[in-house]
C-alpha positions as CSV (number, residue, x, y, z in Angstrom):
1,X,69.0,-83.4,-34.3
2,X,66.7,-86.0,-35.5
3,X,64.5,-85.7,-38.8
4,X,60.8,-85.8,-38.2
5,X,57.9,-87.3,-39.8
6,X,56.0,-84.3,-41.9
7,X,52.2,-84.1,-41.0
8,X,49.9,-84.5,-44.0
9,X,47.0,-82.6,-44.6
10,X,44.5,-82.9,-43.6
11,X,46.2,-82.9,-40.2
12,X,44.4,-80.2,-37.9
13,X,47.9,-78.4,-36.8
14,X,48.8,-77.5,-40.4
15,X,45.5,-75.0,-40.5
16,X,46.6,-73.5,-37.0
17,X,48.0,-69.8,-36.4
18,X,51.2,-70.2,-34.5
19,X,51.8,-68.5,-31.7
20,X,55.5,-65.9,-31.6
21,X,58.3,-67.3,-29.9
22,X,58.5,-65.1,-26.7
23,X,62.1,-66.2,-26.1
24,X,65.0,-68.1,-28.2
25,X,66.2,-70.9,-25.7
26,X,67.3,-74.5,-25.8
27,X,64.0,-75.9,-27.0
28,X,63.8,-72.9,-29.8
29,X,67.3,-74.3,-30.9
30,X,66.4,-77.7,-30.6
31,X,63.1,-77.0,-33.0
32,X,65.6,-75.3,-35.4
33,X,68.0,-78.3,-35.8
34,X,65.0,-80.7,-36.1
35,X,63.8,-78.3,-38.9
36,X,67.4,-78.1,-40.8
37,X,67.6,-81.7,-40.5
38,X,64.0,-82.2,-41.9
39,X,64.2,-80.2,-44.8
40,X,67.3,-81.2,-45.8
41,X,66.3,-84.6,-45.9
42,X,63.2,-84.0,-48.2
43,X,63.2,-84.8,-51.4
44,X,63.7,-82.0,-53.0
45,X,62.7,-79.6,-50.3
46,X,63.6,-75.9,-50.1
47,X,61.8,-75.3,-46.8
48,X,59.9,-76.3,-43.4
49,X,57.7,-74.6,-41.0
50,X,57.5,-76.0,-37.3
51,X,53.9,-76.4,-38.0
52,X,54.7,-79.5,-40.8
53,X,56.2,-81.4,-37.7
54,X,53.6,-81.0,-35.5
55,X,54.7,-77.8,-33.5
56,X,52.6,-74.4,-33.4
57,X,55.4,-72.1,-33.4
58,X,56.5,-69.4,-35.5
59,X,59.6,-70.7,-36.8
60,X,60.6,-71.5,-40.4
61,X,63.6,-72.6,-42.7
62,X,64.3,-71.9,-46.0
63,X,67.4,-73.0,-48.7
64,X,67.6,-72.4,-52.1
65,X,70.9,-72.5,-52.6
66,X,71.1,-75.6,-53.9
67,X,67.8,-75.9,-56.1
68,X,68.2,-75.0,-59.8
69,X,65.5,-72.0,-59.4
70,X,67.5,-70.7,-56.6
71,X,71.1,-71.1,-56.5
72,X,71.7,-67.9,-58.7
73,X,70.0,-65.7,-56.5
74,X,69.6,-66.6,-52.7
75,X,70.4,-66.0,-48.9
76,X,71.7,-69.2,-48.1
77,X,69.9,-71.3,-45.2
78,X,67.1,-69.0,-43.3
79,X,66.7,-70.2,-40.2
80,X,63.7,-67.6,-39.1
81,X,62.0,-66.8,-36.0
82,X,59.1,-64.8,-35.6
83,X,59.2,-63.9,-39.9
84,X,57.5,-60.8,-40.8
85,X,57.2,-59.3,-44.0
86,X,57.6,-55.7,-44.2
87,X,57.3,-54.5,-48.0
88,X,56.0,-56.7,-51.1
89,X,56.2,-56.2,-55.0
90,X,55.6,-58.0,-58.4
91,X,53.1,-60.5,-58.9
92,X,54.2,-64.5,-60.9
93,X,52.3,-67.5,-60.9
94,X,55.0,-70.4,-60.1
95,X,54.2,-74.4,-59.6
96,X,54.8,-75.4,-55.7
97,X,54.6,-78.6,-54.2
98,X,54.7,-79.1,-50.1
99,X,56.0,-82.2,-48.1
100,X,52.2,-81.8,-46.4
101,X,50.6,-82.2,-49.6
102,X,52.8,-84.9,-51.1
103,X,50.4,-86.0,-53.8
104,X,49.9,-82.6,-55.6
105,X,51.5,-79.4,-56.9
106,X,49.7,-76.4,-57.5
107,X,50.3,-72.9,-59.8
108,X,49.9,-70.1,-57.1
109,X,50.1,-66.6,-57.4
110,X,53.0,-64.7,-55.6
111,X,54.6,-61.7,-54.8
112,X,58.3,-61.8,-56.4
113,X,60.1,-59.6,-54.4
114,X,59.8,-59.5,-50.6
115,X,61.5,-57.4,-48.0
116,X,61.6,-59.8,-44.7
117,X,62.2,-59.2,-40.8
118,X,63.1,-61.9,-38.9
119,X,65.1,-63.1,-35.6
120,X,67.9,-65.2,-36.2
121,X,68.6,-68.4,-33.8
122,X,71.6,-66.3,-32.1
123,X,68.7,-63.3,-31.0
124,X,70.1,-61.1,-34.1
125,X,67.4,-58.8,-35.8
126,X,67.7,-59.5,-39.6
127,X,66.3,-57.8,-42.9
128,X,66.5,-58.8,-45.8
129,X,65.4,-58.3,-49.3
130,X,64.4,-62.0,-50.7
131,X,63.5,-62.2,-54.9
132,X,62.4,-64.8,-57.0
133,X,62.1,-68.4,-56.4
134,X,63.6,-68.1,-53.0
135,X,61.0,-65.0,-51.9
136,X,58.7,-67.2,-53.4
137,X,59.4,-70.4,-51.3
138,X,59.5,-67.8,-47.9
139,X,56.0,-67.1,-48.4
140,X,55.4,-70.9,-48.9
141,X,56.6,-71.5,-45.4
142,X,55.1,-68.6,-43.9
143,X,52.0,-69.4,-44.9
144,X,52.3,-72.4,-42.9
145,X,52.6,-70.4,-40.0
146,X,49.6,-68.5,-41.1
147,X,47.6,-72.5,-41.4
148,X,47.5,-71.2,-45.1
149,X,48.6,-74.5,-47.4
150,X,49.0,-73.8,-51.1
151,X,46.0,-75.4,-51.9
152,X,44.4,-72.7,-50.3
153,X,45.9,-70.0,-52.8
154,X,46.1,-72.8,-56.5
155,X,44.6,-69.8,-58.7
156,X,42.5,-72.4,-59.9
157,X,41.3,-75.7,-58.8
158,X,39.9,-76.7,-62.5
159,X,43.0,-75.7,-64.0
160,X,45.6,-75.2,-61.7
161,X,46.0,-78.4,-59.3
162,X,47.8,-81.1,-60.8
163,X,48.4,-84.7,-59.7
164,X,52.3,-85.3,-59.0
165,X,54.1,-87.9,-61.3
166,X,57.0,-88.5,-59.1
167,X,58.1,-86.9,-55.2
């Protein structure tokens, strides 16, 4: 599947509310790949939302498996469709950074523990009960299927947006 180019806000699609994916077919599966092979040739990414490459479905992927915040305490690679969350707890303030918004990184206020619903790309109901950096980075991407960016949550624009050094 080939990597695509990452929209940048302020691209109109990224503020969008997806639509639910009525049915997981061949072009689900082909959206999937593309988002696998997207994220995992980010620098540094942990995540993508079909939004990010120009598609307004409700389809995410998430790995933190091999970030230092995550690899403790993770799922493996997420490949959600149709996310929900079901239950939320705890409150952190954590620094994210998005492929959409290469040119800044944010502090943003969180739940820390999430219990998640989701459809796997094989039609499989899944639950799951996500903590720390990597239920952190699910709500990142489901934002995006929300057209929330993390701008839109930086607990403080004075204080709490910062320019990035280095992607």
């Amino acid at each position: 599947m080939p990597i695509q180019p990452i929209l940048r806000y302020p691209h109109p699609v990224l503020k969008k509310l997806c639509n639910r994916v009525e049915q997981i077919d061949p072009p689900i599966h082909t959206l999937i790949g593309d988002l696998v092979d997207t994220m995992v040739a980010g620098p540094g990414s942990v995540g993508v939302a079909a939004p990010q490459i120009g598609v307004t479905l409700r389809v995410c992927v998430v790995d933190v498996s091999k970030n230092r915040f995550g690899k403790e305490n993770n799922h493996g690679r997420l490949c959600m469709v149709n996310p929900e969350i079901i239950a939320r707890s705890g409150i952190a303030t954590m620094r994210e950074g998005c492929m959409s918004i290469p040119d800044y990184t944010g502090d943003v206020e969180r739940n820390t523990q999430i219990t998640l619903r989701f459809t796997e790309p094989d039609g499989t109901e899944r639950e799951i009960l996500a903590s720390g950096f990597e239920a952190v980075a699910i709500q990142h991407e489901m934002d995006h299927l929300d057209g929330v960016l993390f701008l839109d949550r930086v607990v403080s624009i004075k204080t709490g947006l910062f320019r990035r050094k280095s992607y």
